[in-house]
N, C-alpha and C positions, 0 to 999 in steps of 0.2 A: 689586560689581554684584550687585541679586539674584538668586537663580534665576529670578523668574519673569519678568523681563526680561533677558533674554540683549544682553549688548552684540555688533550685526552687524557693527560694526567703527567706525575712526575714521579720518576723514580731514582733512587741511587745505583748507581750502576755498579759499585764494587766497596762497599760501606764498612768493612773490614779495614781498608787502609786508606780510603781518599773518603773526600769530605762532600766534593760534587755533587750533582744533581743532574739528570737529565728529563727536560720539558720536552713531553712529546704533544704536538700541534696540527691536528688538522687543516691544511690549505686547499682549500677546494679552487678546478676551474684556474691551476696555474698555467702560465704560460713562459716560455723561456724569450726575457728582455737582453739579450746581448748573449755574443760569446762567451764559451766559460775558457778560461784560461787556466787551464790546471800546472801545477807546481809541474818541473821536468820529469820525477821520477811517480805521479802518478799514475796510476794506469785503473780508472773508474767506465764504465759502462752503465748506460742509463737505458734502463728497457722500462716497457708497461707490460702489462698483465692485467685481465678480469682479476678481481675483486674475488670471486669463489676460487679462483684458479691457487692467489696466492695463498687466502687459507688454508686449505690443500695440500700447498706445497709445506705448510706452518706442522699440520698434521702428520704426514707424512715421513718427518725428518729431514725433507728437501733443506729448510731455513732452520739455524741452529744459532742463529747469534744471537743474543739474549737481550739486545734493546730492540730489536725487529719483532721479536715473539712478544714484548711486554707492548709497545706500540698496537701489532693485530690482536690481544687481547683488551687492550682499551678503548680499541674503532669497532670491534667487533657489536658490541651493541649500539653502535651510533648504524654502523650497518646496517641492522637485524629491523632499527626504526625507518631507514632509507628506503630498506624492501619488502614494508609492510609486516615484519613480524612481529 
């Protein structure tokens, strides 16, 4: 793994019947190098958000998909050390 992408950790995402893995990876300070050319029938939206905001939304029941909650709980302490706590 790079240094400059820290692996947050991995988990299976349905281990009942698939055998996969999911590597979730911190990227700090990306930037977008070219158009994204998404397949015809996707239809993706790409926003930002504070950092407090999205946990929030995590707490709340706002985010409910299960590799999104497992990711904010593995950056959650890389966080907690980013803003001093």
């Amino acid at each position: 793994m790079r240094a400059d992408r820290p692996l947050l950790g991995t988990v299976h995402p349905n281990p009942a019947i698939q055998s996969n893995r999911c590597h979730l990876v911190l990227v700090e300070s990306a930037v977008q190098s070219g158009a994204v050319q998404w397949d015809h029938d996707e239809e993706i939206a790409v926003s930002t958000a504070p950092v407090d905001d999205v946990f929030a939304w995590a707490r709340d029941g706002r985010i409910t998909h299960a590799l999104v909650l497992d990711a904010l709980w593995l950056f959650e302490p890389v966080w907690a050390k980013i803003r001093g706590r």
